[in-house]
C-alpha positions, 0 to 999 in steps of 0.5 A: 818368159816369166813376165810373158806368163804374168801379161798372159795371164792377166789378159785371161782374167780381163777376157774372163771378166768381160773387159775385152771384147773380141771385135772380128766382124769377119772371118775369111778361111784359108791363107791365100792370094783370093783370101788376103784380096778380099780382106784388103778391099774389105778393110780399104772399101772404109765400111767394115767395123772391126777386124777382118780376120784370115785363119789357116784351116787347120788351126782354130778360128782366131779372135782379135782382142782389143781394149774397148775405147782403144782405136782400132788399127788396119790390116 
């Protein structure tokens, strides 16, 4: 759990400092069937640059952090 903390931590101080750049180009509210349909042919139609993004109503909006010049991944 320490070492969670540390790695924790150093993600703070890059996202702080402007090394890590959140890349969701889209947010889609509400964890349900029409919800994850939509992201599915979002991420399937090859158009979409970044991450599509679910959020449950009742938390915060979420952001996908990803280190510039890593390749990005797929729902």
């Amino acid at each position: 759990m320490e070492q969670q903390g540390k790695i924790l931590q150093e993600v703070t101080h890059l996202v702080d400092a402007g090394k890590l750049q959140g890349t969701a180009s889209e947010v889609l509210n509400g964890l349900n069937v029409e919800t994850l349909q939509q992201a599915h042919i979002k991420v399937q139609e090859g158009h979409m640059r970044g991450k599509v993004t679910i959020a449950k109503p009742s938390l915060c909006q979420p952001s996908t952090l990803v280190i510039p010049g890593e390749s990005r991944g797929s729902l």
